[in-house]
C-alpha positions as CSV (number, residue, x, y, z in Angstrom):
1,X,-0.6,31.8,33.0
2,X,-2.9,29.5,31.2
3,X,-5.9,32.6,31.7
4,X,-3.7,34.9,30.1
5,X,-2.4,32.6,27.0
6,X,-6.3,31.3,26.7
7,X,-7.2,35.4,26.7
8,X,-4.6,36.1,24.1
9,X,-5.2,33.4,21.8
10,X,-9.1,34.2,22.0
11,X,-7.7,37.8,21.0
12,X,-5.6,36.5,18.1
13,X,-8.6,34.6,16.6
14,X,-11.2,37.7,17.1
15,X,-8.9,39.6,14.9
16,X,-8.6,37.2,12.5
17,X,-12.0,36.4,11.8
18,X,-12.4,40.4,11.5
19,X,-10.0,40.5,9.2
20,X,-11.5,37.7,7.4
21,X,-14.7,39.3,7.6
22,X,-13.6,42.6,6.1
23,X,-13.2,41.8,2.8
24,X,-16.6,40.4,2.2
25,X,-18.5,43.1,3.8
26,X,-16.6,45.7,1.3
27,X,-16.8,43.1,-1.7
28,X,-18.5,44.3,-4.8
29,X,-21.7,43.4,-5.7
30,X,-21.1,40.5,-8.7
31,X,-24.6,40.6,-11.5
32,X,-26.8,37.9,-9.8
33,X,-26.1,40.2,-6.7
34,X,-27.5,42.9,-7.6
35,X,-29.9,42.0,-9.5
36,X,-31.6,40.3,-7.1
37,X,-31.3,43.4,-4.8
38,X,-31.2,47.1,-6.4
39,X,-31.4,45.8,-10.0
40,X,-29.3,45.6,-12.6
41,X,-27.7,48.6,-15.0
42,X,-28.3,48.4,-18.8
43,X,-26.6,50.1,-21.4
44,X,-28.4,50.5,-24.9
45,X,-27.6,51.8,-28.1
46,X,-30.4,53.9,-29.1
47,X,-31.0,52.4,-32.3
48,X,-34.1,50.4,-33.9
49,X,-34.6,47.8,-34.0
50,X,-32.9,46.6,-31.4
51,X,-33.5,49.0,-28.1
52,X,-34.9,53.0,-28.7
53,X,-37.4,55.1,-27.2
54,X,-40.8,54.8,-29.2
55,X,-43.3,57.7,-29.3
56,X,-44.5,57.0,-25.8
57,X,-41.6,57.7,-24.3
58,X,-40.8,53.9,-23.4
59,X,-37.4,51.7,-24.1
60,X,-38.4,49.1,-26.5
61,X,-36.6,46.6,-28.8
62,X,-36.0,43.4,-29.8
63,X,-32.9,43.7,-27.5
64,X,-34.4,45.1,-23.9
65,X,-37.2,42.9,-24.2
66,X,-35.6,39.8,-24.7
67,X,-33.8,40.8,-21.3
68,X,-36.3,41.6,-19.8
69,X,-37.7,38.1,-20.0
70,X,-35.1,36.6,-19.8
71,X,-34.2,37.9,-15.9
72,X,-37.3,37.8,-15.0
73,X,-37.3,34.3,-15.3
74,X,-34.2,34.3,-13.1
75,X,-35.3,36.3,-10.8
76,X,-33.6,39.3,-11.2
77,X,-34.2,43.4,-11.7
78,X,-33.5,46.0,-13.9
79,X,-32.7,49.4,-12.4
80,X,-31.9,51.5,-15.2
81,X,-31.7,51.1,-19.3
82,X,-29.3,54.2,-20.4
83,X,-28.8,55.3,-24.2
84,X,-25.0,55.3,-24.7
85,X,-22.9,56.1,-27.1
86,X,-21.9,53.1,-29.5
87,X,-17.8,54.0,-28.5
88,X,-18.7,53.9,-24.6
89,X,-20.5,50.5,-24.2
90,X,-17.7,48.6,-23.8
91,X,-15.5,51.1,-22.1
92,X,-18.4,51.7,-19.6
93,X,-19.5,48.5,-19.1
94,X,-15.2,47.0,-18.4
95,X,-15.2,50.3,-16.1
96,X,-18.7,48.8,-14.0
97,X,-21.0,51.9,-14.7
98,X,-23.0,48.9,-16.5
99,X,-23.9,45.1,-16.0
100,X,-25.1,44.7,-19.3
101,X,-25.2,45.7,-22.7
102,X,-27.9,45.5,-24.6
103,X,-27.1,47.1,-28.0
104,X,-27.3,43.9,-30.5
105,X,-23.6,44.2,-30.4
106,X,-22.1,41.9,-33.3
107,X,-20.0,38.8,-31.7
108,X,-16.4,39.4,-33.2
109,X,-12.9,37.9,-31.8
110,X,-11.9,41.0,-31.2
111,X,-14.8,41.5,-28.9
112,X,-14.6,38.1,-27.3
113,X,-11.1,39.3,-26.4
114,X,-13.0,42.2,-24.8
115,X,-16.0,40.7,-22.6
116,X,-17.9,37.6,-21.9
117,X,-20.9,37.2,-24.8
118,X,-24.1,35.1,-24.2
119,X,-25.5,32.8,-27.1
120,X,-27.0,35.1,-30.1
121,X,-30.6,36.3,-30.2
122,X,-30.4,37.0,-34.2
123,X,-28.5,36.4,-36.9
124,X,-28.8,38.8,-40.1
125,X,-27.0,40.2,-43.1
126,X,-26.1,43.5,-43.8
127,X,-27.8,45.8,-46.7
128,X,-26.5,49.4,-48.4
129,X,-29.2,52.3,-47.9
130,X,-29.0,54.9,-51.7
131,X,-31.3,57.7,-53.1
132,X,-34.3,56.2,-54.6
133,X,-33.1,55.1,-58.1
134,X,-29.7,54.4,-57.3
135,X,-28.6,57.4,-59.1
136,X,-24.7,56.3,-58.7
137,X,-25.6,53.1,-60.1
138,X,-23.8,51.0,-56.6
139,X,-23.8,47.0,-56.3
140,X,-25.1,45.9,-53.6
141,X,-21.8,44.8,-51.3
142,X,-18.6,46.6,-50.4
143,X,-16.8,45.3,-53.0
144,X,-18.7,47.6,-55.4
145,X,-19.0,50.3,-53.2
146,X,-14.7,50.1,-53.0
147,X,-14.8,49.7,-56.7
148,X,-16.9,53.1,-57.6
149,X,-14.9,55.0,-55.1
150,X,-18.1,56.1,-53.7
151,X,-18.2,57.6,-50.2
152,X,-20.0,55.3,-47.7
153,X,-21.7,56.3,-44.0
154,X,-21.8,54.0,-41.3
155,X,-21.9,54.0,-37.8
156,X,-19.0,54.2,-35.8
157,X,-17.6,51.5,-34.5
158,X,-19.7,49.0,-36.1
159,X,-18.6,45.8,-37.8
160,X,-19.9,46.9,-41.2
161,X,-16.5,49.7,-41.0
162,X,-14.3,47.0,-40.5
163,X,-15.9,44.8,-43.5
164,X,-16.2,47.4,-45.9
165,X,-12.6,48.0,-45.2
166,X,-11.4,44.9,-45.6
167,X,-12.6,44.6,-49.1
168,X,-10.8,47.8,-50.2
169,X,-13.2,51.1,-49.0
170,X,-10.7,53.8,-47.8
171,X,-10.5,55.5,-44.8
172,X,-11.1,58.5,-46.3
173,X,-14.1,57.2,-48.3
174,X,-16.2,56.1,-44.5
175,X,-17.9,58.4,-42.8
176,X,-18.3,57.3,-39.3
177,X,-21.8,58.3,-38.2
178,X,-23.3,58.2,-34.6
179,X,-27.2,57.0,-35.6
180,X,-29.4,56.1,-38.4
181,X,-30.6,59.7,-38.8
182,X,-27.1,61.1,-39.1
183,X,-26.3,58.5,-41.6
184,X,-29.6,59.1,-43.7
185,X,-28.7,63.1,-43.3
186,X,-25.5,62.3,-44.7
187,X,-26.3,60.7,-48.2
188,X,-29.7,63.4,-48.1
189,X,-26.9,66.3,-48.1
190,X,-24.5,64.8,-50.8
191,X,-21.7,64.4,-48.1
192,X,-21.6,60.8,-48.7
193,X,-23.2,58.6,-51.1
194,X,-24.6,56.0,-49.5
195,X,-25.4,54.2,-45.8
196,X,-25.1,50.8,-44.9
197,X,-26.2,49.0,-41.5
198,X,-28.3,45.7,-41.0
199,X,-31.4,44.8,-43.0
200,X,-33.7,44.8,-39.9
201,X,-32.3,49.2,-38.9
202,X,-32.8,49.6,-42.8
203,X,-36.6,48.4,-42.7
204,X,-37.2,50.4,-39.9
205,X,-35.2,53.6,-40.8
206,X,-36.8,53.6,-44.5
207,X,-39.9,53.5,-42.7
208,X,-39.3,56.3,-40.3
209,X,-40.4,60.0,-41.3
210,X,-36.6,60.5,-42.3
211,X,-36.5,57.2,-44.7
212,X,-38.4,59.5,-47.9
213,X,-36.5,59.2,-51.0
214,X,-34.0,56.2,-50.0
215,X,-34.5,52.8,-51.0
216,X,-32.4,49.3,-49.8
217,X,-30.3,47.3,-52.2
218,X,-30.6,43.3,-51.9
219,X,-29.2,42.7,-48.4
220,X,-26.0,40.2,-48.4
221,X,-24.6,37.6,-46.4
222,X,-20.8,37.3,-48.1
223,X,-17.7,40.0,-47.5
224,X,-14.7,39.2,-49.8
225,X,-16.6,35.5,-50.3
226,X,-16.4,35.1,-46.6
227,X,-19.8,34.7,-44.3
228,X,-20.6,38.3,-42.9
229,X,-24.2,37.6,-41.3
230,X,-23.6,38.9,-37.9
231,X,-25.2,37.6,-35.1
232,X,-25.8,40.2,-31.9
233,X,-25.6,39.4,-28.4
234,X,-25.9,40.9,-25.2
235,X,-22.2,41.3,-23.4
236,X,-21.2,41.6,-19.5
237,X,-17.6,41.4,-17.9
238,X,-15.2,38.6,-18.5
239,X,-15.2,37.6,-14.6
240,X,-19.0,37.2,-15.0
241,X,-19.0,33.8,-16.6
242,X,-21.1,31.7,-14.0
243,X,-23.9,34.5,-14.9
244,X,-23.3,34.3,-18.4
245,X,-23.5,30.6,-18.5
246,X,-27.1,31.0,-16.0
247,X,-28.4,33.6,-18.3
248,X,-27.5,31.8,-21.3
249,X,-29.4,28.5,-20.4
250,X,-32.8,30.5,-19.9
251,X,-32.2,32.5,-23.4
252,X,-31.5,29.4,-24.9
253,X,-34.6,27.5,-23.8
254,X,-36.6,30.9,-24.5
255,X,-35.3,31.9,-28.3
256,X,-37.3,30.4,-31.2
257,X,-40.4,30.0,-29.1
258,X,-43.9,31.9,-30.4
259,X,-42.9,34.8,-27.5
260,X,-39.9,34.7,-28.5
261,X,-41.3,34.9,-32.5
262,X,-43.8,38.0,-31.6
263,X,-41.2,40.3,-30.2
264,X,-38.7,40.0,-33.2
265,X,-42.1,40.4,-35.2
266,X,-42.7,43.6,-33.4
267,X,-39.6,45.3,-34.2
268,X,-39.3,43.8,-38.2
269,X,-37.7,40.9,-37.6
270,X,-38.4,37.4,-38.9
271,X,-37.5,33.5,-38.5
272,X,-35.1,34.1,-41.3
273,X,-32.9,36.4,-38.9
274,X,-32.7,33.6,-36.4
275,X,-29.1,32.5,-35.2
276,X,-27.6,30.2,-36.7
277,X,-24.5,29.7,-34.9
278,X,-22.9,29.7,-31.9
279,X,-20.8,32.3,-29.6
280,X,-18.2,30.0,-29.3
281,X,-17.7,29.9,-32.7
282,X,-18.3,33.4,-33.7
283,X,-15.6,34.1,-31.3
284,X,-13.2,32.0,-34.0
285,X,-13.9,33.7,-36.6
């Protein structure tokens, strides 16, 4: 009697601990995970100077390099760095196709809402790309673009749409561009009359083969007298916040060093784009 009630609790507690057991064997890989083992999955937004392929064939930016450092000082791999479309990054990266992106995405509350943001590699302000001579005679901020009813590209899902709509652009007077060369195409063919994006993309795109016969009004820091100097991070999945916090505290101790200095260099970038304020509060407002 005692054999068989010793056998069947010895049973009982077998099953159990397979039970128990199961879960963790079929568990998902969480980032430190898999970095440390197959490596991690970027998303990029090909677009300079941040992360894009340069004539060699290579990923390179002021965003992918930066993380590249940064986990390799924790440690950890990078399996693959894939060009995505602006509109999929966060879609893709909520669905786990990615671990991180890496597109200099602009730290908004409606973001924060979204995913888990580490601390800012850059802050900057925002500038309006026009034919050389400013032949439509345009301010240089939203509020004059709105005023002239001129017709202004920018790239899809950016913050600058949101801005320039907030001080009075119209829907129907945004052109919601993929790239840099689309947008530059855009005012080139008439179809709108001017581009705006960040300082740093304008430097670089006005000094690609395509940037001929455009110049870059004063860049600005205001939108309707309200700070607009956006400051980029890199985003994972809100139920990655222990990474986040690990990452954060090797960027940290890593941004405004002379490395840190020579890759924003490289990719026409300079001390005055620094951050200058925290995720937390960018995630206010």
């Amino acid at each position: 009697m005692k054999t068989n009630m010793l056998r069947r609790t010895v049973l009982k507690m077998t099953a159990a601990l397979a039970l128990a057991a199961t879960p963790v064997a079929t568990m998902a890989q969480n980032v430190e995970e898999r970095g440390a083992g197959d490596g991690l999955r970027v998303a990029y937004y090909n677009f300079a100077p941040f992360g894009y392929v340069n004539s060699d064939g290579d990923v390179v930016g002021e965003q992918v390099e930066i993380l590249r450092h940064v986990l390799g000082e924790m440690g950890l791999k990078v399996q693959s760095e894939t060009a995505t479309e602006w509109g999929n990054l966060i879609p893709g990266l909520k669905a786990d196709r990615f671990d991180i992106v890496a597109a200099a995405m602009f730290v908004t509350p409606k973001r924060c809402a979204e995913v888990a943001f580490s601390e800012p590699t850059f802050g900057i302000r925002n500038t309006i790309i026009v034919p050389e001579g400013n032949p439509k005679g345009l301010g240089g901020n939203y509020e004059a673009v709105a005023s002239s009813g001129a017709k202004l590209a920018a790239i899809a899902g950016t913050a600058q749409v949101d801005w320039a709509k907030s001080v009075g652009v119209e829907d129907g007077n945004i052109m919601q561009v993929p790239d840099n060369p689309t947008g530059l195409a855009a005012v080139r063919a008439g179809r709108a009359d001017a581009f705006t994006i960040d300082a740093p993309g304008a430097r670089i795109a006005l000094s690609s083969d395509g940037g001929a016969g455009f110049e870059m009004l004063e860049p600005f820091a205001e939108v309707g007298g309200k700070p607009a100097s956006p400051h980029g991070a890199y985003a994972f999945r809100k139920d990655e916040a222990e990474f986040v916090k690990k990452f954060n505290e090797v960027l940290s101790g890593f941004i405004g060093t002379d490395a840190h200095l020579a890759i924003m260099e490289t990719h026409g970038l300079d001390k005055s784009e620094l951050p200058a304020r925290a995720t937390s509060d960018l995630c206010n407002g």
